[in-house]
NUTOR-52975 format. One record per residue (C-alpha): x, y, z. Coordinates in pm, 1 decimal. Example, Ala and Ser with C-alpha at 12.3 -4.5 7.8 and 13.67 -1.06 7.14 Angstrom:
% NUTOR-52975
REC        x        y        z
REC   1230.0   -450.0    780.0
REC   1367.0   -106.0    714.0
END
This chain:
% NUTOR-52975
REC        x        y        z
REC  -5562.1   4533.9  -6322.4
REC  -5813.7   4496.7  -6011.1
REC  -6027.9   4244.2  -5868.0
REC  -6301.1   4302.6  -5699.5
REC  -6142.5   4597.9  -5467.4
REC  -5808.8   4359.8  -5456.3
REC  -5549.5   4532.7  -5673.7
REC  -5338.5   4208.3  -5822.0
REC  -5000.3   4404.5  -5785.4
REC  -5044.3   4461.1  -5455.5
REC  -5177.3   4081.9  -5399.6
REC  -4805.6   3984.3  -5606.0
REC  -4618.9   4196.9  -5326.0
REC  -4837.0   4002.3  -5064.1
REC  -4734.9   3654.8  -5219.5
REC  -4338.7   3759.0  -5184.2
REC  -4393.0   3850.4  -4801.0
REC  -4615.1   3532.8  -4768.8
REC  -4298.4   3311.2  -4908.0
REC  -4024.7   3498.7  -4710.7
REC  -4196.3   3418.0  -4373.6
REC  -4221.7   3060.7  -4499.0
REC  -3840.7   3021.5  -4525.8
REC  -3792.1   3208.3  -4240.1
REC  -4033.1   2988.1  -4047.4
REC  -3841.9   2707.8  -4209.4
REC  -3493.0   2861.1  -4044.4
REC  -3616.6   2900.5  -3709.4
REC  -3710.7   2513.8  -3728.4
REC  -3392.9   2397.2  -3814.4
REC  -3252.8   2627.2  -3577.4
REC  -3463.7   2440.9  -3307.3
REC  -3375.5   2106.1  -3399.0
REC  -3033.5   2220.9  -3341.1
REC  -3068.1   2350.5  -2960.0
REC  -3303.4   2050.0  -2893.0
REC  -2966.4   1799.0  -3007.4
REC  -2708.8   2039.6  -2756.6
REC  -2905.0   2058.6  -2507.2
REC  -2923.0   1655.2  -2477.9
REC  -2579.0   1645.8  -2480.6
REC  -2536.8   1911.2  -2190.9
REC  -2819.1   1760.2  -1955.1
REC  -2668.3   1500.1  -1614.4
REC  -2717.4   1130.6  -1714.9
REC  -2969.7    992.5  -1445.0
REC  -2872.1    668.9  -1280.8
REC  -2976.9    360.1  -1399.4
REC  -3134.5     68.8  -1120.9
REC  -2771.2    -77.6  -1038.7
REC  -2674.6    235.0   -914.9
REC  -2454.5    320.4  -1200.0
REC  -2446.1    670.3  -1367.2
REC  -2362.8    559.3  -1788.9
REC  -2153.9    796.5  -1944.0
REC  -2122.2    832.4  -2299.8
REC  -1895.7    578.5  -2499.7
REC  -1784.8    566.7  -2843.6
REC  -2033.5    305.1  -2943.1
REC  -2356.0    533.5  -2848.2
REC  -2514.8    662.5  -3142.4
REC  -2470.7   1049.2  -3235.8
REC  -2802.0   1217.1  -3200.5
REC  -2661.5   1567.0  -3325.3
REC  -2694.2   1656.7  -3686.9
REC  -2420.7   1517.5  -3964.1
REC  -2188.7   1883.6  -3955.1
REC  -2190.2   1825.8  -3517.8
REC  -1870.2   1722.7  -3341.3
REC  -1877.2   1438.3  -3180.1
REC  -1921.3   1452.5  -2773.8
REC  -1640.1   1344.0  -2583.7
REC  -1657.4   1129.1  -2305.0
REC  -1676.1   1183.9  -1974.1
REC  -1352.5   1111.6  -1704.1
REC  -1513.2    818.5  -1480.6
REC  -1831.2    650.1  -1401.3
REC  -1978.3    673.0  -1095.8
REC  -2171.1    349.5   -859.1
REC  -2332.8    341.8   -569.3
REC  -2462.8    113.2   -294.2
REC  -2802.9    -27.7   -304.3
REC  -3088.6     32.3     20.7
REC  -2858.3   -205.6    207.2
REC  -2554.6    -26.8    161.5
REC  -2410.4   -291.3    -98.3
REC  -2190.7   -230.0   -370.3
REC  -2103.8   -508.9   -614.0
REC  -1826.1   -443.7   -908.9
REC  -1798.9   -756.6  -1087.0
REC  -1633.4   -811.3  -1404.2
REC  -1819.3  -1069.1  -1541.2
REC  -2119.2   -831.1  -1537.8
REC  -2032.9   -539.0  -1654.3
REC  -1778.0   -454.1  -1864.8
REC  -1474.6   -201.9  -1729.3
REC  -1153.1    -97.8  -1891.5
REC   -832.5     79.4  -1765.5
REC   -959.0    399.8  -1981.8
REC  -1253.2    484.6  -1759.1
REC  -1188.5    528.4  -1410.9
REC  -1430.8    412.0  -1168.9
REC  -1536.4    679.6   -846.7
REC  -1772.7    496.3   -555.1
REC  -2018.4    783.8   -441.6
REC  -2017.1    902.2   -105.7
REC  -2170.9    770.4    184.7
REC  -2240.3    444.7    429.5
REC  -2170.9     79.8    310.7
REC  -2223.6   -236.1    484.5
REC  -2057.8   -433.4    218.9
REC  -1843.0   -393.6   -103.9
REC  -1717.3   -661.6   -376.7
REC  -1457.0   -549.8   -643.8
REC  -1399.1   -911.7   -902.1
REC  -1272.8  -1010.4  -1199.9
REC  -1152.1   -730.4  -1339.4
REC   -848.0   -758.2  -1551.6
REC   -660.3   -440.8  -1615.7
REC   -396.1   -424.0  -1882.6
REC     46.9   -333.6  -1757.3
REC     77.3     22.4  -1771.9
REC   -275.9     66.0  -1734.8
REC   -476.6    -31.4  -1420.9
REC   -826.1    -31.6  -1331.2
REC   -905.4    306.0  -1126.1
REC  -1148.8    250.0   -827.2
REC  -1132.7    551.4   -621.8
REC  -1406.0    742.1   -408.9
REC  -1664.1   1020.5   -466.9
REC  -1618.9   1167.0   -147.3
REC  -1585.3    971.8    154.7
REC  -1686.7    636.1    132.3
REC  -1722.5    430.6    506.3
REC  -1759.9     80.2    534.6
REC  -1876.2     44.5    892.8
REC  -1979.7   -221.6   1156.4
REC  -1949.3   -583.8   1249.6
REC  -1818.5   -798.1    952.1
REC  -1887.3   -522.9    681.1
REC  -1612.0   -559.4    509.3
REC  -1416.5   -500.0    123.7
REC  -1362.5   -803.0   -106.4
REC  -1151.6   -856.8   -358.4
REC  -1083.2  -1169.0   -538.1
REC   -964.9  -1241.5   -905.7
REC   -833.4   -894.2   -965.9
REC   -467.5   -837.9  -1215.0
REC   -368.8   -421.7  -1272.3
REC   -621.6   -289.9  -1053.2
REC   -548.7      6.0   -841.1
REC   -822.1     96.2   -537.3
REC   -734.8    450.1   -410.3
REC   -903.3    709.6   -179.6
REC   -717.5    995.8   -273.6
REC  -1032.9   1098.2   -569.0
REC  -1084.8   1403.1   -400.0
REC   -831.9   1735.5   -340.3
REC   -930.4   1757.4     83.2
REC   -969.8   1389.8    198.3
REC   -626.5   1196.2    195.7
REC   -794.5    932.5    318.7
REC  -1107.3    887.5    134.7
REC  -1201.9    507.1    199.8
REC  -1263.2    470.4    585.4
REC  -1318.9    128.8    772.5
REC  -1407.9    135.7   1120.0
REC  -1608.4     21.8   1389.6
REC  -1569.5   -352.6   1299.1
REC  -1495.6   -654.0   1548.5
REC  -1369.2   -889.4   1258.3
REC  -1181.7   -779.5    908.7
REC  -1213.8   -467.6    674.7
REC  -1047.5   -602.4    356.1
REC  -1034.5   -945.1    199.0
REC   -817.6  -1095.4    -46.4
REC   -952.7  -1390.0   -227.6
REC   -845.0  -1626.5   -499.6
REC   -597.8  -1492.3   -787.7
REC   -480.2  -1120.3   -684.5
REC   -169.8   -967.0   -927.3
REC    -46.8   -624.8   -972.3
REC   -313.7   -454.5   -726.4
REC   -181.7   -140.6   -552.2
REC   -395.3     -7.8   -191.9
REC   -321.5    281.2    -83.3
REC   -525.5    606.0     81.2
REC   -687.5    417.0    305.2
REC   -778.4    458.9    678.3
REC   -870.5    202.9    914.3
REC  -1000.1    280.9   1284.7
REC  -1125.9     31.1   1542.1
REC  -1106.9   -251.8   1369.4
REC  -1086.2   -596.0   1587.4
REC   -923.7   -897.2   1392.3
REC   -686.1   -835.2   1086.5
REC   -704.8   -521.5    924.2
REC   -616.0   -676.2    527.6
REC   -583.2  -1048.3    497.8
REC   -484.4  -1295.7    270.0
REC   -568.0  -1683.4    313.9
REC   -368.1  -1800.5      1.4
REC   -261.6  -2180.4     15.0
REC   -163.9  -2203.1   -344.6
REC    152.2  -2454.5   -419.3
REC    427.6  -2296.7   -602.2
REC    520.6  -2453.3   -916.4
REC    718.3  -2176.4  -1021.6
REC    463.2  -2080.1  -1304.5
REC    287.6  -1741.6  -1301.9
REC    -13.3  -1866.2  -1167.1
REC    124.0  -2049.4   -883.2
REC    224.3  -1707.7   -667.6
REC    108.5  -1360.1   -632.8
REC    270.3  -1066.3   -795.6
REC    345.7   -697.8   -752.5
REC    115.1   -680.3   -460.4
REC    138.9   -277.0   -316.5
REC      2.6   -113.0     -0.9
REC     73.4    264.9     96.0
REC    -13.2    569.3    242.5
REC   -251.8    349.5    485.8
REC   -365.2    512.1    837.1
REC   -460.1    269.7   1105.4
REC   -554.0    327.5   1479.4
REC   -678.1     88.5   1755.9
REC   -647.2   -197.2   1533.1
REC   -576.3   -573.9   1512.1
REC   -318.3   -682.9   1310.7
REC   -245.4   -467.4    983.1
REC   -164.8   -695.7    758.2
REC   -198.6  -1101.2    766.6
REC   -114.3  -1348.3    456.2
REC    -84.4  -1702.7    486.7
REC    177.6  -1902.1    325.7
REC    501.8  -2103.4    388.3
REC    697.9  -2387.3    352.8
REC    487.9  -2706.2    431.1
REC    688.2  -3041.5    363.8
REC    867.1  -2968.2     51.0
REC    610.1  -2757.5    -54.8
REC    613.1  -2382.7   -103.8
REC    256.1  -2206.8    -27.7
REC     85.4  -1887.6    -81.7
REC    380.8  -1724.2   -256.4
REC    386.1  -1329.8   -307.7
REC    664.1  -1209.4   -526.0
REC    726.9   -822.0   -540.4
REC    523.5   -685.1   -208.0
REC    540.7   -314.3    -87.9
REC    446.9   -141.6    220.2
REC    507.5    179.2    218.4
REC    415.7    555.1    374.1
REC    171.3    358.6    646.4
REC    133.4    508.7    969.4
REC    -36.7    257.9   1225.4
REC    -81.9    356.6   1632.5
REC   -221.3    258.2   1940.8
REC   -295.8   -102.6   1915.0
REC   -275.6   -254.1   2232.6
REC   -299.4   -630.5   2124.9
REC   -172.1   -681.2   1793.7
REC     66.0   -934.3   1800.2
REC    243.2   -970.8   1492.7
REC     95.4   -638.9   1318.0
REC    251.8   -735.3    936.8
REC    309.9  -1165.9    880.6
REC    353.3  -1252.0    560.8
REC    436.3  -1609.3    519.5
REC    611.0  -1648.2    233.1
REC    766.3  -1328.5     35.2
REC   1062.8  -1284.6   -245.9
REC   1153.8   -977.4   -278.8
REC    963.7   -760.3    -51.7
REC   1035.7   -334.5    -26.4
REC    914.7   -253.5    350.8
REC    972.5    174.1    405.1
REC    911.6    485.3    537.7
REC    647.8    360.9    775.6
REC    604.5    494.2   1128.8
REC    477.8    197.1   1388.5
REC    417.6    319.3   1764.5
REC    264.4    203.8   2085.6
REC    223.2   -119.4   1998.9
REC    154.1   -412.7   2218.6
REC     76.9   -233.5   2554.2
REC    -82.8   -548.0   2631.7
REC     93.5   -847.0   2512.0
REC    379.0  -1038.4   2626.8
REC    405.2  -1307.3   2360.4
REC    759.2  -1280.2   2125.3
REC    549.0  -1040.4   1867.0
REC    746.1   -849.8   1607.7
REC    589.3   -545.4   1424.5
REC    671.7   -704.8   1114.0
REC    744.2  -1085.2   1078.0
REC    856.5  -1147.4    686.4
REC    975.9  -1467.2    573.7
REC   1166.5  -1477.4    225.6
REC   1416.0  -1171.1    130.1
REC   1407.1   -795.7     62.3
REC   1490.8   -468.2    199.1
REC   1356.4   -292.0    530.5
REC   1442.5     43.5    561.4
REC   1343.5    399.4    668.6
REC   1118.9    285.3    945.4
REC   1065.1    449.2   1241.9
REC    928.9    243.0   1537.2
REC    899.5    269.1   1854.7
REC    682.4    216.0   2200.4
REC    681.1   -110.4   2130.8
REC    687.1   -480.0   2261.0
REC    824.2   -743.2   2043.9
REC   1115.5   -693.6   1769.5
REC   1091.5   -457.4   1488.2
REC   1168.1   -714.7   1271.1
REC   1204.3  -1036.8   1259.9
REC   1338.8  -1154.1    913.1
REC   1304.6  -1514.2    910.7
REC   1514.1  -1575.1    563.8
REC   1495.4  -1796.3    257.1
REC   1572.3  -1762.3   -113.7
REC   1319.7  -1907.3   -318.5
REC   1552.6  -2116.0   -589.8
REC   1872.9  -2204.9   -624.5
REC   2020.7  -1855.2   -619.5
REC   2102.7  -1719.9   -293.9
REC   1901.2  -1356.4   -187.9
REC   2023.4  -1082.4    -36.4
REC   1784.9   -916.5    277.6
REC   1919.8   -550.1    382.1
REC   1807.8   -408.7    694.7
REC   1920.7     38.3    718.3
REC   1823.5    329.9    804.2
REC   1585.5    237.8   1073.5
REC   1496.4    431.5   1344.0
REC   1379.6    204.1   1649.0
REC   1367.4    306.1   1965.7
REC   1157.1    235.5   2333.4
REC   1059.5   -114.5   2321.3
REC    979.5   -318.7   2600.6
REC   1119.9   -626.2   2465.0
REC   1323.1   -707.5   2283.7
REC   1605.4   -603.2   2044.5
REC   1528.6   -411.7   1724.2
REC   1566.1   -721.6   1480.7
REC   1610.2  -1095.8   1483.2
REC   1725.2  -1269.3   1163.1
REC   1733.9  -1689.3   1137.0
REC   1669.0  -1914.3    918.6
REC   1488.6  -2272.6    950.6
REC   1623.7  -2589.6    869.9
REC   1297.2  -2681.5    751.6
REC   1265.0  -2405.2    472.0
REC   1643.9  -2551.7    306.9
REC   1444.0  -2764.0     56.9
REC   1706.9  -2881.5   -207.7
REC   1657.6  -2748.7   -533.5
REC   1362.5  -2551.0   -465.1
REC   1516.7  -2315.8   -160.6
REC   1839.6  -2207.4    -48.1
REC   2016.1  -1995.8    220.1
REC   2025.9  -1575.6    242.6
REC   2234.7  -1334.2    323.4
REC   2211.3  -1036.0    519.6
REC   2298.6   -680.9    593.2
REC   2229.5   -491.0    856.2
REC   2357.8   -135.5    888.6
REC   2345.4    239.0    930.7
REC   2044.5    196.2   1211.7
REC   1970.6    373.1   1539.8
REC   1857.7    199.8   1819.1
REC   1822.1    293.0   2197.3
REC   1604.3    232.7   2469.1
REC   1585.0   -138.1   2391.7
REC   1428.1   -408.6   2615.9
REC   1378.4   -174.1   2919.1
REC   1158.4   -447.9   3101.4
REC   1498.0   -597.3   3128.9
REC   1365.9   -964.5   3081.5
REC   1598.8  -1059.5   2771.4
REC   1871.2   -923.9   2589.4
REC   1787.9   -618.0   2400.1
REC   2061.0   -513.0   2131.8
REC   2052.5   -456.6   1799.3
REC   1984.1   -781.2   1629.4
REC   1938.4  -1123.0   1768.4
REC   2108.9  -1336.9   1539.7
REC   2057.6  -1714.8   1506.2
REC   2165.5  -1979.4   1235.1
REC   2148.7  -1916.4    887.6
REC   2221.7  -2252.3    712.9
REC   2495.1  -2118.8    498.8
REC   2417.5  -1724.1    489.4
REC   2607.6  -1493.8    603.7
REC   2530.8  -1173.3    848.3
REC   2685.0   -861.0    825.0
REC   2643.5   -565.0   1126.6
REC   2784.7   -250.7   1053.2
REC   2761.5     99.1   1102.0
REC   2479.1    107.8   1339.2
REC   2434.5    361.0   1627.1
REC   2283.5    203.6   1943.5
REC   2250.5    391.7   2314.2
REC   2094.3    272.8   2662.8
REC   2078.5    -73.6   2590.8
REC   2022.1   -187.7   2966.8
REC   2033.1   -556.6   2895.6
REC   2308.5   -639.6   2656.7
REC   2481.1   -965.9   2571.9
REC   2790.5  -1054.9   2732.6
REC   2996.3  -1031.6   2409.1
REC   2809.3   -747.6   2264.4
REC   2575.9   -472.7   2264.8
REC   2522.8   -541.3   1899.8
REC   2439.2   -908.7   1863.4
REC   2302.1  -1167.3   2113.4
REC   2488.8  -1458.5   2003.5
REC   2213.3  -1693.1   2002.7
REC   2290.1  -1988.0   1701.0
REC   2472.4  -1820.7   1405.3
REC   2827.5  -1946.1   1345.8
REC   3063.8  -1691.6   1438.8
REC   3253.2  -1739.2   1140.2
REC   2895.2  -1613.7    938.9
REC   2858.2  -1302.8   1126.1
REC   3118.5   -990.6   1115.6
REC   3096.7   -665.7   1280.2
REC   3250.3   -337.7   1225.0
REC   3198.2     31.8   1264.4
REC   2891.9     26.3   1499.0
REC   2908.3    260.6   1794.6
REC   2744.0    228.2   2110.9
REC   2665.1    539.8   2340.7
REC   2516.1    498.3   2758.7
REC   2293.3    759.4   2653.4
REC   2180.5    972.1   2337.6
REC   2318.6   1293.1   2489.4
REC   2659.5   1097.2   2457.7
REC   2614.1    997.8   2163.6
REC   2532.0   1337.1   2012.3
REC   2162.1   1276.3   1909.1
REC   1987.7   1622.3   1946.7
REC   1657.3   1428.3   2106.9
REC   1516.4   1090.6   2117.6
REC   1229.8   1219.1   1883.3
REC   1408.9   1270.2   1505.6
REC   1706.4   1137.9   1668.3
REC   1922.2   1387.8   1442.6
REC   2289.5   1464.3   1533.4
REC   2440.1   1721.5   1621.6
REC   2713.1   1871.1   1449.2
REC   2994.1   1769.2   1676.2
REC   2873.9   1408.7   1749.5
REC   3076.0   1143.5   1746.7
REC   2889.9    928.6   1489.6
REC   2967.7   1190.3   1227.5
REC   3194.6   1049.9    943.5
REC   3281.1    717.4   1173.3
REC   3092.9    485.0    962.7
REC   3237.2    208.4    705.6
REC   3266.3    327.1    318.4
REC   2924.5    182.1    108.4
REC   2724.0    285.1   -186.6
REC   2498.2     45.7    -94.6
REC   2242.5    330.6    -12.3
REC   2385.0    702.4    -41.5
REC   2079.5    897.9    149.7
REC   2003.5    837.4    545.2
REC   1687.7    858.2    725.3
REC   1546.8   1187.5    644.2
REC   1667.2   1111.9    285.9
REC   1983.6   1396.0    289.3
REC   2253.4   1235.2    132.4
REC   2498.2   1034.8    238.9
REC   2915.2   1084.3    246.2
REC   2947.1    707.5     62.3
REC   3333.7    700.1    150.8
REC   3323.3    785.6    536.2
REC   2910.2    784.9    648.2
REC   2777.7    883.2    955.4
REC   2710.3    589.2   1180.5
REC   2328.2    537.7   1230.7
REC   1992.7    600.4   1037.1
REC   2074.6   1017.1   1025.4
REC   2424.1   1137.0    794.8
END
């Protein structure tokens, strides 16, 4: 049949094509709806006002069609400073969790506040950098108060060890305030900075509950030249009164030069249980004459595989007290100290004032497996290995320990200067002194290894108190070498 000139069969074929581009058209649509939903998901968040690039979270809505999978989320957020070069990471205003690492972008800050945030045990709060991050100039400065499980690292980037850099200040690059527990430091470089490098102005009596002290309190792999001191917290015995007490406090893997007027370089005042190690400390206090130590710690714990040296002021003076009724134990080995100008490697005393009945009692102490030489060489004390003075019921134990060219030794020893302890608290044995480190078989006065037919080798007294030396080869537990190196 025909219409017109229009054959209808031919019009019925048209129809079909007509209605097969439809659904194709139809296809292509959904298709497009499709691309439009991936492509959202693929495209860089921008940053919002605060600085702060939002990544997705588990609470965003899905925008992808029903049959999608769901988007995962991204490793880490990342914040920024404002014009000023102010960063401000506050708990209270934002919400952050130990699941989402936070990464501070590169670049120049004048100020930066990290508060109230509350990690969970096991799992910390990440802050770590985007590159390197500088805090630079007078009184610019890190804060951090009310922080528990919080970890603030500069190693975010394969490249920059250090990737948090402070420098060029007159007064203080990091500040602890208020409550600070289970916070770990660490990858952090410091350079030209005038007053205390981290400090800690913590005045809170000890009651012995949790909140009455500090805990698990970590600093490592820190890098400091041309500094004040390193490391200052308040704290101590006042009255009958215990103040600002840290329980659990490590210093580790810290390499700090060329500080000509530091003083005291680590003080904490009041300290059970601290883990001081594998630090190196030189030319320190070119310019000071006061009786400084490189680290002045007063509690208990264990100092060991240090290496110190160029230096005015002891190594260590471990002023001792056991917090309780239980009598500590403070170990002092494998220390390398060597070319001070005053005075001898280590002093350990106690206080009459710190013997509080029942809140405080005496410590003993262990000192052995050191090397020491070149002690005291301004000749204007005695320099030997440790001064020792009264303990108030602790004993003092010196053993093991290689010392050579001590020019000003005490009369009775070039181990002790018997300044108050009660002979009957301290006992020596096994320590071996050399006139110089050629005599005494030490290869040179840098590593201060032996060599193999020394006469330190195998002399020392039979411990398992530690069974690896210095450069952490192990030890012969039944007949050590005498000194920091087996």
């Amino acid at each position: 049949m025909k219409y017109g000139h229009l054959d209808l069969g031919a019009l019925g074929k048209i129809l079909i094509v007509i209605i097969s581009c439809l659904v194709v058209l139809t296809s292509l649509s959904s298709c497009e709806k499709e691309a439009i939903a991936a492509d959202k998901l693929t495209e860089i968040p921008a940053e919002d006002t605060e600085g702060t690039i939002k990544t997705p979270t588990d609470t965003e809505q899905d925008t992808t069609e029903a049959d999608e999978p769901e988007q995962e989320p991204t490793s880490s957020i990342i914040l920024s400073g404002d014009a000023n070069g102010r960063l401000i990471i506050d708990g209270n205003n934002e919400k952050y969790d130990c699941h989402t690492p936070i990464a501070i972008k590169r670049g120049i800050y004048t100020n930066i506040q990290i508060k109230n945030l509350k990690g969970q045990k096991g799992c910390p709060i990440q802050i770590t950098n985007d590159g390197l991050v500088e805090v630079v100039g007078l009184r610019n400065h890190m804060l951090i108060s009310d922080v528990a499980y919080v970890d603030i690292r500069g190693n975010g980037n394969s490249g920059i060890e250090h990737g948090f850099l402070f420098r060029d200040n007159e007064f203080r690059a990091i500040i602890l305030d208020g409550t600070i527990d289970d916070i770990g430091i660490t990858h952090i470089e410091f350079k030209n900075i005038g007053d205390y490098v981290i400090s800690y102005n913590n005045k809170t009596p000890y009651d012995g509950s949790p909140d009455s002290y500090s805990n698990n309190i970590s600093f490592s792999y820190l890098k400091a030249n041309n500094t004040g001191a390193l490391i200052h917290f308040s704290g101590g015995i006042s009255g009958s009164t215990i103040q600002g007490l840290v329980k659990n406090l490590e210093i580790s893997h810290v390499t700090y030069r060329n500080a000509p007027k530091a003083k005291n370089v680590v003080n904490i005042g009041m300290v059970v249980d601290y883990h001081v190690h594998h630090n190196v400390f030189q030319n320190i206090n070119m310019e000071n004459d006061d009786h400084n130590a490189v680290f002045l710690l007063n509690g208990n714990g264990r100092f060991y595989n240090n290496y110190i040296s160029d230096h005015q002021g002891n190594a260590l003076r471990a002023w001792s007290v056991s917090v309780g009724n239980t009598p500590m134990e403070t170990q002092i080995y494998n220390n390398i100290v060597v070319n001070s100008r005053k005075y001898s490697a280590f002093e350990v005393q106690s206080f009459e004032s710190s013997m509080i009945a029942g809140k405080t009692t005496f410590t003993n102490i262990k000192i052995f497996n050191n090397t020491c030489g070149n002690l005291n060489l301004s000749r204007d004390w005695y320099g030997v290995v440790v001064d020792a003075y009264r303990l108030f019921g602790g004993t003092c134990q010196v053993f093991n320990n290689l010392a050579f060219n001590l020019p000003t030794p005490h009369p009775e020893s070039n181990f002790v200067s018997y300044m108050s302890i009660a002979k009957d608290a301290l006992t020596l044995s096994n320590n071996l002194y050399f006139s110089t480190s050629k005599e005494a078989g030490i290869i040179d006065e840098k590593e201060l290894k032996l060599n193999s037919t020394s006469k330190a080798k195998g002399q020392g007294r039979g411990t398992t108190l530690v069974t690896y030396d210095f450069y952490n080869q192990s030890r012969n537990t039944r007949s050590p070498s005498v000194g920091a190196v087996e």
